[in-house]
ZAMARGU-4260 file (C-alpha; in steps of 0.2 Angstrom, whole numbers, plus 5000, padded with zeros to 4 digits):
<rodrens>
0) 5000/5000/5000 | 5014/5011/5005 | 5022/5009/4988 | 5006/5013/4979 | 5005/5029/4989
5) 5022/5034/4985 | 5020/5029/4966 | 5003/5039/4964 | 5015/5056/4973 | 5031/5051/4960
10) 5019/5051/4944 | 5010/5067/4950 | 5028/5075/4952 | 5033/5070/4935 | 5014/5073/4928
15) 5015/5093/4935 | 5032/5097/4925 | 5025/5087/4910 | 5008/5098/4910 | 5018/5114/4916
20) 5034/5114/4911 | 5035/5100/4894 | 5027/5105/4877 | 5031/5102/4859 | 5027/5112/4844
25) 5023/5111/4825 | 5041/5117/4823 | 5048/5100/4831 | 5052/5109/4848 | 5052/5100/4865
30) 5052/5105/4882 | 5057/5097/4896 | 5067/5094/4912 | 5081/5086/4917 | 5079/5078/4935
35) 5094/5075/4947 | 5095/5068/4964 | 5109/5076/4972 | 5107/5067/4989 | 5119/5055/4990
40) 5128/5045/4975 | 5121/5029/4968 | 5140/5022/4962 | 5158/5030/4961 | 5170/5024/4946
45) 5188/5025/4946 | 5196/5040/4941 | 5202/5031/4926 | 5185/5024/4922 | 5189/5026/4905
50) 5200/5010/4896 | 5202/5002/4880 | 5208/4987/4872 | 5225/4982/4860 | 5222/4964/4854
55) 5232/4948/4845 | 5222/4946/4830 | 5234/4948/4815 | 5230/4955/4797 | 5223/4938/4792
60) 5208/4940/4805 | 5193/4941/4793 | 5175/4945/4797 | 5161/4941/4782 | 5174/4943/4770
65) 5182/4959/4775 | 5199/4959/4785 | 5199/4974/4795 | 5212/4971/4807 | 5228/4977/4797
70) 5243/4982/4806 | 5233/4985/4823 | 5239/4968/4833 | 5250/4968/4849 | 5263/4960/4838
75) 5266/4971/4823 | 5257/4988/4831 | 5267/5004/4823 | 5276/5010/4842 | 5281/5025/4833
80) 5265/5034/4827 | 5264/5050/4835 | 5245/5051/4834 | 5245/5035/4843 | 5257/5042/4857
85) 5248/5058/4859 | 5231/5050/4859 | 5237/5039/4871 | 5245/5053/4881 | 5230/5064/4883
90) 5219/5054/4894 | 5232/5053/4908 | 5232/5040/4912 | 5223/5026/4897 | 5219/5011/4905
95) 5226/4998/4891 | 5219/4980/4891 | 5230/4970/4884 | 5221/4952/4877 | 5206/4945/4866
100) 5202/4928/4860 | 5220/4922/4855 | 5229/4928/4872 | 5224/4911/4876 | 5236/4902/4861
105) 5249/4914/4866 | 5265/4908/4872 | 5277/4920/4880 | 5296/4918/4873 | 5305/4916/4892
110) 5319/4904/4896 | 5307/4889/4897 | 5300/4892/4880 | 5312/4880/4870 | 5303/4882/4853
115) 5303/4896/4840 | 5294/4910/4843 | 5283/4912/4827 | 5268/4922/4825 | 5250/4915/4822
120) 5245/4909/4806 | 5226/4907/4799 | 5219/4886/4799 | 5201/4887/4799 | 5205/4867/4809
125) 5212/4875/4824 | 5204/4881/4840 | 5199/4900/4837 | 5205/4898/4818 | 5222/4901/4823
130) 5239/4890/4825 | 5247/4896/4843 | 5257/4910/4845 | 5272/4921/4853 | 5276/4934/4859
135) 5294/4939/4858 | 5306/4945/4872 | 5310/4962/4863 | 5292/4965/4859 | 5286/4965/4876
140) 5299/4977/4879 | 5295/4987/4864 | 5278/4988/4872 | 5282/4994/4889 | 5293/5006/4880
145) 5279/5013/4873 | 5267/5011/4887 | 5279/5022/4900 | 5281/5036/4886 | 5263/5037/4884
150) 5258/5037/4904 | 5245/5019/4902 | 5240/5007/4915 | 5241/4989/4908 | 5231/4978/4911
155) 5239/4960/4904 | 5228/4947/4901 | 5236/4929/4902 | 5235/4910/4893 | 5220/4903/4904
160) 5221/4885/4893 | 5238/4883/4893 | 5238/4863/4900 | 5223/4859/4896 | 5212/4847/4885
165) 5196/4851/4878 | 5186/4839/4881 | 5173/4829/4866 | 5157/4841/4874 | 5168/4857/4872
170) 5176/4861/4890 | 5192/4863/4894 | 5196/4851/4906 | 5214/4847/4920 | 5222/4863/4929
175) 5229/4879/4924 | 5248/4876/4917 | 5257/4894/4924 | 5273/4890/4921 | 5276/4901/4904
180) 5264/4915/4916 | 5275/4915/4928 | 5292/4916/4919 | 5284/4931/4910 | 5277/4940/4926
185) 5295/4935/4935 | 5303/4945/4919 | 5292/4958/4918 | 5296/4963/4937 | 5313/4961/4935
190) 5314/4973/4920 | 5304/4984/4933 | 5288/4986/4919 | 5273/4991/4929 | 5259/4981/4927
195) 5240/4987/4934 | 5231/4970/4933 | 5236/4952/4928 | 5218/4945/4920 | 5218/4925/4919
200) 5209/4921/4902 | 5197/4926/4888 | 5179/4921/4886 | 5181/4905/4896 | 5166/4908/4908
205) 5147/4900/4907 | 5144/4892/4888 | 5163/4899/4884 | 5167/4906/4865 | 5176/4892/4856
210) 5178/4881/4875 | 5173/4884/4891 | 5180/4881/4910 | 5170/4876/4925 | 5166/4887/4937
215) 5176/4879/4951 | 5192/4874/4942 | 5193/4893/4936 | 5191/4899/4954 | 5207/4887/4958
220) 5218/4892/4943 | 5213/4911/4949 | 5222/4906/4967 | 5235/4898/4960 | 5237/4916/4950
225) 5235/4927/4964 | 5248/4916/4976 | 5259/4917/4962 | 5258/4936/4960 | 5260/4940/4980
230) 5274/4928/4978 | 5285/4937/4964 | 5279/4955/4969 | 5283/4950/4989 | 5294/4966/4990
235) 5284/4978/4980 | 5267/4990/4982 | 5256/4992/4975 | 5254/4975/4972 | 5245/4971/4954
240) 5227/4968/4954 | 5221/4949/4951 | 5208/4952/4940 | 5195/4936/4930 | 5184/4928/4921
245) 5184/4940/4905 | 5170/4932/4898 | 5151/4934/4896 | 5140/4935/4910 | 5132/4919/4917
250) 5122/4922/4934 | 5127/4906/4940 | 5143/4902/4934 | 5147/4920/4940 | 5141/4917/4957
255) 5148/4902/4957 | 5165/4907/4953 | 5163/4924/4964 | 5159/4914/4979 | 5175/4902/4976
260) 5189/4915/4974 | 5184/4924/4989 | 5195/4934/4998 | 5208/4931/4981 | 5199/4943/4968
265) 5202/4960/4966 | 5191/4961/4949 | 5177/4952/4942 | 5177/4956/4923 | 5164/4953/4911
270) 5162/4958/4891 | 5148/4966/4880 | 5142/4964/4862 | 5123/4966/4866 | 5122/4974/4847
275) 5126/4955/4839 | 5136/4951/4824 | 5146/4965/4814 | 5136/4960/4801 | 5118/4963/4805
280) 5108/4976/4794 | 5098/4982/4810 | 5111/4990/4822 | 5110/5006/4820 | 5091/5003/4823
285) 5096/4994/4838 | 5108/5009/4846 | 5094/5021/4843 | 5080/5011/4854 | 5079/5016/4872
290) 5071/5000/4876 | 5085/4990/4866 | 5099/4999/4876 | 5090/4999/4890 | 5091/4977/4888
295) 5109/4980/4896 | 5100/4984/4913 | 5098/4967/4920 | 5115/4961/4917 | 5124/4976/4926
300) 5109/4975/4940 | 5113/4955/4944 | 5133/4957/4943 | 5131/4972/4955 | 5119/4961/4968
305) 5128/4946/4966 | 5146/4956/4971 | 5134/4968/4985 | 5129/4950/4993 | 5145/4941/4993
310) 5160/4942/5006 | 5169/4949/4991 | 5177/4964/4991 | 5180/4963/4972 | 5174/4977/4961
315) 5166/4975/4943 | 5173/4979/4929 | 5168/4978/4910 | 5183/4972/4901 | 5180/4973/4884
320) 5166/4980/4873 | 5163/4984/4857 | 5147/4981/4854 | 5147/4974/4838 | 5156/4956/4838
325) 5167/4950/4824 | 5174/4963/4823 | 5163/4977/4822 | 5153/4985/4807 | 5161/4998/4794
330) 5155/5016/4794 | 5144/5012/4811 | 5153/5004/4826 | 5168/5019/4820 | 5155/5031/4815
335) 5148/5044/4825 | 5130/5036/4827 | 5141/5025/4838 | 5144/5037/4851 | 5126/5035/4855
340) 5126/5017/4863 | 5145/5019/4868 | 5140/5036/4880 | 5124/5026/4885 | 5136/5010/4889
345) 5147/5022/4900 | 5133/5030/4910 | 5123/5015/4911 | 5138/5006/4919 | 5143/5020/4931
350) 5126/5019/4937 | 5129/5001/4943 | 5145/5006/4952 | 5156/5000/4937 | 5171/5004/4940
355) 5180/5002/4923 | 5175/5001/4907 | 5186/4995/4892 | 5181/4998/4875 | 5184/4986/4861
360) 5195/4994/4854 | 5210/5009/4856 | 5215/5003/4837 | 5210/4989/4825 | 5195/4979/4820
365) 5180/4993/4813 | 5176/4998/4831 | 5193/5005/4836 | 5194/5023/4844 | 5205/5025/4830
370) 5204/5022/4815 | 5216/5005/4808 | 5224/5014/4795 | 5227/5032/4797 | 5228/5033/4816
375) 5216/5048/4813 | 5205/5046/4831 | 5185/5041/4828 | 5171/5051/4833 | 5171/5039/4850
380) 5188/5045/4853 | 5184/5063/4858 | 5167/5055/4867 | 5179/5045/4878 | 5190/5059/4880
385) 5177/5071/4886 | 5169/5059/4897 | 5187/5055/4904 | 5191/5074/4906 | 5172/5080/4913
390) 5164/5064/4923 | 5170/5064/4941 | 5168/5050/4952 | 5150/5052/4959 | 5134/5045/4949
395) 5122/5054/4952 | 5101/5049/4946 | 5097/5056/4932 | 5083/5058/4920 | 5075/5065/4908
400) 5054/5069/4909 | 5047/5071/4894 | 5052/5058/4882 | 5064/5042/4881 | 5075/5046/4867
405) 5083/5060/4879 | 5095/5049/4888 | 5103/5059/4902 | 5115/5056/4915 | 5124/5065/4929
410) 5140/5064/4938 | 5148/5075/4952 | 5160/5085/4941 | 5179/5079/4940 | 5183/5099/4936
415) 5175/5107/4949 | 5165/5106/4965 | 5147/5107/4952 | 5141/5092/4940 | 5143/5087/4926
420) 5128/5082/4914 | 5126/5071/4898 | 5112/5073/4886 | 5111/5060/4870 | 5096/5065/4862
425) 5091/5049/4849 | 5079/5059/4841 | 5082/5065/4823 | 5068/5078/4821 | 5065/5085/4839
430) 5077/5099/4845 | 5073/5099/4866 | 5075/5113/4878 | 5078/5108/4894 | 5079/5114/4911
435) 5084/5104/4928 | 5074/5102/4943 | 5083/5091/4957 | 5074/5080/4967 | 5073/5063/4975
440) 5071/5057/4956 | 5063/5039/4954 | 5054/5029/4941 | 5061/5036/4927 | 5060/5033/4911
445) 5073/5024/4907 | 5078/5011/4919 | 5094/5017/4927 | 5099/5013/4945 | 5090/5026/4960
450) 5090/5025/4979 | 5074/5021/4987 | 5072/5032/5000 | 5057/5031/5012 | 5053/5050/5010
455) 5051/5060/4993 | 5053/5077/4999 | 5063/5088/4989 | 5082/5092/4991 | 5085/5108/4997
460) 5090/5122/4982 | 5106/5119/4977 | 5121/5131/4985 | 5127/5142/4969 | 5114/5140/4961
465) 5112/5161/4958 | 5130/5162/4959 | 5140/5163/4943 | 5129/5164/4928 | 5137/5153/4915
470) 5140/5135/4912 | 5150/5125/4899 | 5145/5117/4886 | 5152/5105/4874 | 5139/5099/4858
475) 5144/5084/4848 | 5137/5083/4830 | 5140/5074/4813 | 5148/5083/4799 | 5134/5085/4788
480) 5122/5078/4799 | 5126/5060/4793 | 5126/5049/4809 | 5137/5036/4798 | 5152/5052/4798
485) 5170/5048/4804 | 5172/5064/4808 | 5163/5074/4823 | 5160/5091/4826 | 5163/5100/4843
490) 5152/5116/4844 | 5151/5117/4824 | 5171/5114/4822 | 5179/5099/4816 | 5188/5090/4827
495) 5207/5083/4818 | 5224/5079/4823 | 5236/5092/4815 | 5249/5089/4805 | 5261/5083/4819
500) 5247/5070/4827 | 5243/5083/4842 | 5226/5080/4847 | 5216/5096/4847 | 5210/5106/4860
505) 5192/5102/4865 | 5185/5121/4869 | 5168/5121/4877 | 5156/5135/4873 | 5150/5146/4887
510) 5131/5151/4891 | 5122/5160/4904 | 5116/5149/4917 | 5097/5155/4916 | 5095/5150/4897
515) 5087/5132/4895 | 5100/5118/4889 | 5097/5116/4870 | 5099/5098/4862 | 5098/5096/4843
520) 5093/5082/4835 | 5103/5067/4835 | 5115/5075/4846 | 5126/5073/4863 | 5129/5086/4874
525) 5141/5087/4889 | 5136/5101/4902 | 5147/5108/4916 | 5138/5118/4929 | 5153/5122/4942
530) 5141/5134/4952 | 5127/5119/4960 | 5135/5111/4973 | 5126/5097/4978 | 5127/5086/4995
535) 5132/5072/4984 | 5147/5080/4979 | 5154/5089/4992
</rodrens>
């Protein structure tokens, strides 16, 4: 009865701004208002909630008859691009995610490994299409070179199936062999290369891509890894994280597996391509449907109460997602229309206390941040790179009143003491004006995470909110208006590298604080306010 109650208050909230303060006019004009509870904050990322992937896959990796991968693998990777440094460099630091499907036919050329150290090579016979692989001694230190020039945190992810069969009904079966692991972990310390996390394996979790290991068995190799790491790092802080599975989220293998690494996990990691295959003719329908994006819901929601009700202190992570699997789709998953769902993907998973997010990936395959050939960044590039330099910690609820192709979200501001707001409007034909009301927001339209307090009383008016009468603004458009663009437009300039592979300055435009926030059609906007202080964020 009580929920009824508060339900029947909520919807007349939301019903009085509608009537009052929400109307839309011949001219395709919406108004509306963007509700934030700024009580208290419903997750916090890590400062370096922004990550990306480098993976295996060599130039023969090829997707419905297109080979998109190039020059872009670990192995053959061009170091020495400046636009690669610098893009790298700007985020300070990139989280790098080093791994993929073949990390697990990868052998590391140590002092144990007594065979050549060749690369992979394409037979459609072998497991994951590929013979195995190595990884030279001078490579890896070419790699780290590169990583301390460009400030990253690495992430490495190791061979999970080394040792094992796979068995006639597709599961991998005996114990993790770590001896080539370990000789590369006890080099990598010795060369004093600084690793951020060692991931055990690729897609191995629930029904597995290619084969699969049991819950249990996992959780064992995942000690044997975490042993091993206090082990060789006994004299050095911090200590790496021990992160795992890397695969796709199964509720119970996940529980399962969560419940038996306990208190040894410092990660739990888990991938998206909720889009399907690269190939489908419907995706771009798909990313602009709020009730298609909003399908990510009940994954993020089970993996956060599955770790909030274990004796777990591990955090969750997504640790690779590009949408789009195989590879991604030409001219969409590297377009700008793509900023729509990966923005959406960002929020969304900061709402569920994510605390990283690694997109598939920095370079190669079509969904790269930049683009395989050129280097030139993608129109996701400057969306992660404003999210990285504008989104602080603190999630805040947030929503939108008046319609559910304006997706909204709201952090505490990484800039300033204020917040920071992101608006992706879907709509192709509906410029909104919107204003924001804070509140104990609920019920929204989209189903993002919100605190259920017992009372609905409004917050208090935010401190500052007269104060300084501008905010920032930063509008994100496709040249042309063609959502299938490489190139994107910040406040009506185009946004390139120049001709020594500096990234350019991302400049917001400033606006006086009483004027509503204007959203053009299939647009994003990021707004800092650095005048409302909310309790949330002091």
């Amino acid at each position: 009865m009580g929920f009824r109650f508060w339900l029947l208050g909520f919807c007349f909230w939301v019903c009085f701004f509608f009537l009052c303060c929400g109307s839309v006019n011949s001219e395709g004009f919406l108004r509306g208002r963007v509700l934030i509870d700024g009580k208290s904050a419903i997750g916090r990322i890590d400062e370096d909630f922004v990550c990306a992937t480098l993976d295996w896959w060599p130039p023969e990796k090829c997707d419905y008859g297109t080979c998109s991968w190039g020059q872009a693998s670990l192995l053959n990777l061009d170091l020495g691009n400046n636009i690669l440094l610098n893009a790298v460099k700007e985020f300070k630091p990139l989280k790098l995610r080093l791994g993929g499907t073949l990390q697990d036919k990868l052998i590391y050329d140590t002092e144990d490994h007594r065979e050549p150290c060749i690369y992979f090579s394409r037979n459609a016979s072998e497991l994951f299409g590929f013979t195995q692989g190595c990884l030279p001694t001078n490579r890896w230190d070419q790699l780290n070179d590169f990583f301390k020039k460009g400030g990253a945190k690495i992430i490495f992810g190791l061979n999970a199936l080394n040792g094992r069969e796979i068995a006639a009904n597709g599961c991998s079966i005996g114990a993790w062999n770590y001896t080539n692991a370990e000789m590369l972990i006890r080099y990598t310390v010795k060369k004093n290369y600084t690793i951020h996390g060692w991931e055990l394996g690729n897609e191995l979790s629930g029904n597995g891509v290619g084969t699969r290991i049991l819950a249990e068995q996992y959780a064992s190799d995942t000690i044997v890894l975490q042993n091993m790491v206090q082990s060789i790092y006994k004299d050095i802080e911090p200590k790496p994280l021990i992160i795992a599975p890397g695969g796709f989220f199964d509720e119970n293998w996940y529980k399962e597996f969560i419940d038996k690494t306990t208190p040894t996990l410092d990660v739990v990691t888990h991938h998206i391509y909720n889009l399907g295959p690269g190939v489908d003719e419907h995706l771009v329908e798909r990313i602009l449907d709020p009730s298609y994006l909003d399908g990510m819901v009940d994954t993020f929601n089970k993996l956060h109460e599955i770790l909030k009700n274990s004796p777990t202190s591990a955090k969750a992570w997504v640790g690779e997602s590009g949408g789009a699997y195989n590879s991604g789709h030409n001219l969409v998953t590297n377009a700008f229309v793509f900023s729509f769902w990966y923005l959406d993907q960002l929020g969304m998973a900061a709402a569920y206390d994510t605390k990283t997010y690694c997109r598939q990936t920095l370079i190669g395959g079509n969904y790269g941040l930049l683009n395989t050939t050129t280097f030139e960044p993608n129109p996701d590039y400057y969306s992660a790179l404003l999210w990285h330099r504008l989104m602080g910690r603190n999630v805040l609820t947030a929503g939108f009143n008046r319609t559910e192709k304006i997706r909204a979200y709201a952090h505490c501001s990484k800039q300033s003491k204020g917040i920071t707001l992101l608006l992706l409007n879907l709509d192709g034909n509906t410029t909104v004006h919107a204003e924001i009301a804070f509140n104990r927001a609920r019920g929204l339209h989209h189903k993002h995470r919100s605190h259920k307090h017992k009372s609905n009383a409004r917050i208090p008016r935010p401190h500052g909110l007269e104060g300084e009468a501008f905010r920032e603004e930063y509008h994100l458009t496709a040249k042309d208006g063609n959502l299938h663009s490489q190139t994107v437009l910040l406040n009506g300039n185009i946004l390139s590298v120049n001709s020594s592979g500096n990234i350019p300055p991302l400049e917001p435009q400033h606006v006086n604080s009483s004027e509503p926030i204007m959203v053009a059609p299939f647009s994003i906007v990021f707004i800092h306010i650095p005048n409302i202080v909310l309790p949330a964020c002091r």
